[in-house]
N, C-alpha and C positions, 0 to 999 in steps of 0.2 A: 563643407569639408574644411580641414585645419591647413594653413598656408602650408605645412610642409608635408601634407600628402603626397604632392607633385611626384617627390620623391622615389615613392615606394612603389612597388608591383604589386598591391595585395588586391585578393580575390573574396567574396561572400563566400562563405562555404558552411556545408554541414547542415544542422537542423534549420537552419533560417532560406536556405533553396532549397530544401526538402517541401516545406511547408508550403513556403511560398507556390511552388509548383502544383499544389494539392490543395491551394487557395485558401488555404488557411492562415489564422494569425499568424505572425511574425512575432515572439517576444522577444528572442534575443537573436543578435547579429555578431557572427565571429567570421573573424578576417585570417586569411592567411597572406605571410607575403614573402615574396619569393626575392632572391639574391640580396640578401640584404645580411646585416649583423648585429648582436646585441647594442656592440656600440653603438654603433649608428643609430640604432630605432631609441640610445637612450640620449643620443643629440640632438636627437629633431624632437625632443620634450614625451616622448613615450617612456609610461612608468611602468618599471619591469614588474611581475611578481612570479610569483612558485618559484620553486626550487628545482623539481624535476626538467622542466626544459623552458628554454624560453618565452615566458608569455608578456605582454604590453599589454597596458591602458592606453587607449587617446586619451591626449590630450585635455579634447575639448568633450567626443560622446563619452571617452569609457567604458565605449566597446573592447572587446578583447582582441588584440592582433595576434596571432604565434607565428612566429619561423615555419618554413617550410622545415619537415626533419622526415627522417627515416628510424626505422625500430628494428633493435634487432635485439631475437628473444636470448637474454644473461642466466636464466634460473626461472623456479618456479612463482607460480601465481602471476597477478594483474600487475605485479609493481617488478617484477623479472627483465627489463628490458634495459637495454643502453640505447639512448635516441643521439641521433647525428644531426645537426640543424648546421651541416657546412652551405655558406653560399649559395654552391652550385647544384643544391639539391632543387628538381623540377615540382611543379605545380602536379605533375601525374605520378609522382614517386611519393610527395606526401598524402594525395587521394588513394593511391591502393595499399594503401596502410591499414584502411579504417575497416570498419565490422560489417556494414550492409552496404551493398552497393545505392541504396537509395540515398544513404549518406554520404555518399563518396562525388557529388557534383558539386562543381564552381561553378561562381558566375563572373565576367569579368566588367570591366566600367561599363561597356557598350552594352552589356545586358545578354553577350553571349554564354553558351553555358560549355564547360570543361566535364566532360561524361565520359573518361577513360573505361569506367566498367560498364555501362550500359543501364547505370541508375533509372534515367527515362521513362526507360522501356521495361524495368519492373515495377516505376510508378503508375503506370498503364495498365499495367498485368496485376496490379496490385498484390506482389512478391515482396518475402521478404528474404532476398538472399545473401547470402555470404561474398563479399567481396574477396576473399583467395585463400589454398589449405592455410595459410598464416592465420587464418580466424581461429586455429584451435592452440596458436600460441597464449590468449587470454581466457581463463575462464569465467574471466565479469561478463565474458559478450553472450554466455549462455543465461545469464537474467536480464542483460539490456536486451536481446533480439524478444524474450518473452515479456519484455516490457512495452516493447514496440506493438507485440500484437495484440496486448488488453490495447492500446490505446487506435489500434486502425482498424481491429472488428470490425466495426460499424460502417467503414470503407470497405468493406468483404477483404482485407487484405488476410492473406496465411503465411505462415513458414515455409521457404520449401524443401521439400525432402530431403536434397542434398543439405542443406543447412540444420534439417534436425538431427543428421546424422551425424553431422561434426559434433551437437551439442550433446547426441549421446556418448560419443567416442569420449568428449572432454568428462561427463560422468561417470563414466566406466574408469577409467585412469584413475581418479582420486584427486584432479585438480581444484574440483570444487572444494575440496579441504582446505586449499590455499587460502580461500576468499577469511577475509578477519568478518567476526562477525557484526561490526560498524558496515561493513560495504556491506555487506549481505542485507543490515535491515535497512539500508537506506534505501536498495533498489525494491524492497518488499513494501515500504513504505511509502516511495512511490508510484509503485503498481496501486497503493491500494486507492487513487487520486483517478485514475485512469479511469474510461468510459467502463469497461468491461473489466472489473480487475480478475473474475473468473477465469480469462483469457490465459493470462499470466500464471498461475496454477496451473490450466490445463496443456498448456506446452510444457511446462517443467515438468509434467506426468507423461506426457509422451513421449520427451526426449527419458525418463527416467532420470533428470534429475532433483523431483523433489523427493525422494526417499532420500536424497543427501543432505539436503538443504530443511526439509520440512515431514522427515519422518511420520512426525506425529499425527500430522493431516496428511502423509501421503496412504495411512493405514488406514483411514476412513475411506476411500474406494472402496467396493466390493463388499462392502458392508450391509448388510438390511434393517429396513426399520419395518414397523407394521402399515401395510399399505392404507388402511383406515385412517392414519395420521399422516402418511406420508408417499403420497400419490407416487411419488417421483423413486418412491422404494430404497435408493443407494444413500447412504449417508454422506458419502462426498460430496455427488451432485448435488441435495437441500444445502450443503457447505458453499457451492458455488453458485445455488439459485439466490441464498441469502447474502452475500455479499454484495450481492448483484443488483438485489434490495436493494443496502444500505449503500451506496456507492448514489444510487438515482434518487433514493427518498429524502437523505442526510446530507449526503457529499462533506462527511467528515473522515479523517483514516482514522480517528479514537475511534470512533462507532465502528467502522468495517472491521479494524485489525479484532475487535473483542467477540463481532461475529462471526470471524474467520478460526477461533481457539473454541466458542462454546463450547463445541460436543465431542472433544476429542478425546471424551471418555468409552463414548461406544467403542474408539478401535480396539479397546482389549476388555470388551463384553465378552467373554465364553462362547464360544459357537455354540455349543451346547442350548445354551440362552435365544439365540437368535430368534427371532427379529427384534426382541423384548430388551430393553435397555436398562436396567434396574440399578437405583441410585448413580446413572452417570455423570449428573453432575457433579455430583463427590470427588468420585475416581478422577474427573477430568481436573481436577481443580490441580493436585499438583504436576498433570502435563500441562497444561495453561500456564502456567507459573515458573517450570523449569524451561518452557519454550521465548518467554519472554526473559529470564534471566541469561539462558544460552545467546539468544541475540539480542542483547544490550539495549533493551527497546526503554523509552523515556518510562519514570515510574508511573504517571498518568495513566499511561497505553499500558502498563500492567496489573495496574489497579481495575481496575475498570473492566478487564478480559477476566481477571478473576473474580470480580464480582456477579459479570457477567454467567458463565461458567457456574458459578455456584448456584448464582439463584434465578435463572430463568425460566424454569418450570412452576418457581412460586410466582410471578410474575402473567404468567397464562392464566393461574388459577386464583386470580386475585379478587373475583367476583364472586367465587366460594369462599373468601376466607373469610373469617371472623374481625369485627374492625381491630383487636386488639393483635391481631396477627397480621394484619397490613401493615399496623403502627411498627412493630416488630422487625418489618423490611426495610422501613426509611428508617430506623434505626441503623439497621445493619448495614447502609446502604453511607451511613453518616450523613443523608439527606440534609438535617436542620444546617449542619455547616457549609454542606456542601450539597447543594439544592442542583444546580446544573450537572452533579454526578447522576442524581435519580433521572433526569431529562436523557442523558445519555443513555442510563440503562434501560431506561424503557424502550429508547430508540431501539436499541439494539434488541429485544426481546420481541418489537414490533416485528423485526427483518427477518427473523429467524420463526416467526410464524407466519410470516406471506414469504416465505423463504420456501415454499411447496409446489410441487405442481399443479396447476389452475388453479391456484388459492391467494394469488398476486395480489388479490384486489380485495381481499375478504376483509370485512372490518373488523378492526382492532379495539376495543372497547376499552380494554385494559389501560392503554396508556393514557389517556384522559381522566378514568379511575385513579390511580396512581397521585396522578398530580393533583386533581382532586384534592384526596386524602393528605398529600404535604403541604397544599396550599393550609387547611382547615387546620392542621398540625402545628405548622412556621406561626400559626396568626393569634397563637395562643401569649395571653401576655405573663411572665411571670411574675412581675410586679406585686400584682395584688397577694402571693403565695407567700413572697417577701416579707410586706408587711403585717403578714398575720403571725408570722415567725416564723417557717419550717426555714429550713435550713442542712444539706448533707443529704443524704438518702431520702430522707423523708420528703425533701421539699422534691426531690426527682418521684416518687414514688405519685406524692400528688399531682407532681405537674402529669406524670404519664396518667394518672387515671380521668384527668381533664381534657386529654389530647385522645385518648381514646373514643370518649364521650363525643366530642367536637367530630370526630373524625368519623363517628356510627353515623349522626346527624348530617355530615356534609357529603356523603355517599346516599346517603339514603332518599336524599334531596336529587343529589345527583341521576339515580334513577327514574327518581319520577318525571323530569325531566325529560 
């Protein structure tokens, strides 16, 4: 510890005794400290930052210290509050501040714990509850509590009622409109890291707020596909068995986010149509496209969901096609430049066919084909085309009909295999 700790009164608190108590890693450690003041923590060598309310660097770890403060709701949305970090504000005045009571325990030097709400004892019950009605002052806490429960699933932990009832209340108001949509994809794009990011979706369905948040996939519930392809029947559910895939198979969020858009063209297949989904990848391509541009997601993550989207039914049937029509994909795919883009999409066309029910396990043949075909493709040299003199269209026309040729012969090998 740094010589002038002595000084302060500060407590662990938050995700790092959450954890800890559920014996899981510890990554990060934030401190609160109680009676104290900016000055002060910036004399005793604590480096301030943020602007919204007091926060320190140690010194020496660079753990985060804050003031103890208090909140109180200014206006709308997450950023709506004026905080008060006087002195004499208590170690249980800035715990029943916070969103879950599981988050709301300290711990102090001697290792005892400060459990004003009774966090403990929903770490046992493995609850996820609202720390006080103040929880429906922010409407970030309706995608942090659905964030919380992709990642404790696997803990058997749930929402509880009371708690989803506030998150409907804050959806019904119009709050969620407040959120900018930087905050909105950060906590979606953190869900999508999470054990179970399905989780995550499926609260936000239950509280009814992802018709606000995620329209576009909240109109793929209720939807049917033809039970021959798709055991599991709803198009939702294959939406939330395939993440769920790509989340365990990948463990990338480019790969999940582009599985989580595929098919969002069925929500506005014709009833009439039903179960039959004809050209949705099409239709889906500009909700894909306008859902990544509404929330500001990196252009990678929307590159890639729309290619996804576009061509993942040629990507199933890539053992029917013609080799000059596979050539055709990794073209379309921009493969030769961008080789790890075709990796990704396969990934993701992988998830979204073990994306079914009991079909978790069925092999994928395709995505090995694929690579295949770009490896035989990439390994073609243009050199010799060079020095014979094409040049312009011509020298592309040749080089494609060499890559085609390459690419019959290196599938065809591949099967005999």
């Amino acid at each position: 510890m740094h010589k002038s700790d002595h000084y302060l009164q500060a407590y662990l608190v938050g995700g790092a005794v959450r954890d800890e108590l559920l014996g899981r890693n510890v990554a990060d450690r934030d401190w609160v400290v109680v009676g104290s003041t900016p000055e002060e923590m910036r004399r005793l060598g604590y480096e301030q930052i943020g602007n919204e309310f007091p926060c320190f660097l140690h010194p020496v770890t660079k753990e985060e210290y804050a003031l103890a403060r208090t909140e109180r709701k200014s206006g709308a949305g997450h950023k709506g509050f004026v905080c008060d970090f006087d002195p004499n504000i208590t170690l249980e005045e800035d715990l029943i501040r916070r969103d879950l009571t599981i988050n709301a325990i300290a711990k102090n030097d001697s290792g005892d714990y400060v459990d004003p709400c009774g966090g403990i004892d929903d770490l046992n019950q493995k609850v996820l509850r609202h720390v006080s009605p103040a929880f429906v002052e922010d409407p970030l806490r309706v995608l942090r509590v659905a964030r919380f429960a992709a990642r404790y699933k696997d803990l058997g932990f749930s929402v509880h009622a009371s708690t989803l009832e506030l998150m409907n209340q804050l959806a019904q108001q119009g709050e969620l409109n407040t959120l900018t949509p930087e905050r909105v994809w950060k906590e979606i794009s953190r869900a999508l890291t999470e054990p179970n990011p399905s989780e995550f979706f499926r609260v936000l369905k239950a509280c009814d707020a992802l018709g606000k948040i995620l329209p576009e996939l909240d109109a793929l519930f209720g939807v049917p596909q033809t039970a021959q392809y798709h055991p599991e029947i709803d198009t939702g559910e294959h939406v939330m068995l395939s993440i769920d895939y790509a989340r365990r198979a990948f463990n990338d969020a480019l790969i999940t986010y582009a599985v989580l858009l595929h098919d969002l063209g069925k929500g506005i297949t014709p009833r009439e149509l039903w179960p039959k989904h004809i050209d949705h990848e099409n239709l889906g391509l500009p909700l894909s496209d306008a859902v990544s541009k509404r929330l500001r997601v990196p252009k990678d993550y929307r590159e890639l969901a729309n290619a996804v989207t576009k061509h993942h039914l040629r990507a199933h049937c890539l053992q029917e096609m013609k080799p000059s029509s596979v050539l055709r994909l990794l073209e379309d795919l921009d493969g030769f430049r961008r080789p790890v883009r075709v990796e990704q999409f396969i990934a993701a066309c992988e998830s979204d066919a073990r994306g079914r029910l009991g079909l978790e396990n069925k092999p994928y043949p395709q995505a090995q084909y694929l690579l295949t075909a770009l490896h035989a493709a990439k390994s073609v040299d243009v050199q010799p085309l060079l020095d014979k003199g094409y040049r312009g269209l011509d020298l592309a026309e040749q080089l494609r009909q060499i890559r085609i040729k390459d690419v019959k012969k290196a599938l065809k090998e591949h099967v005999c295999d």
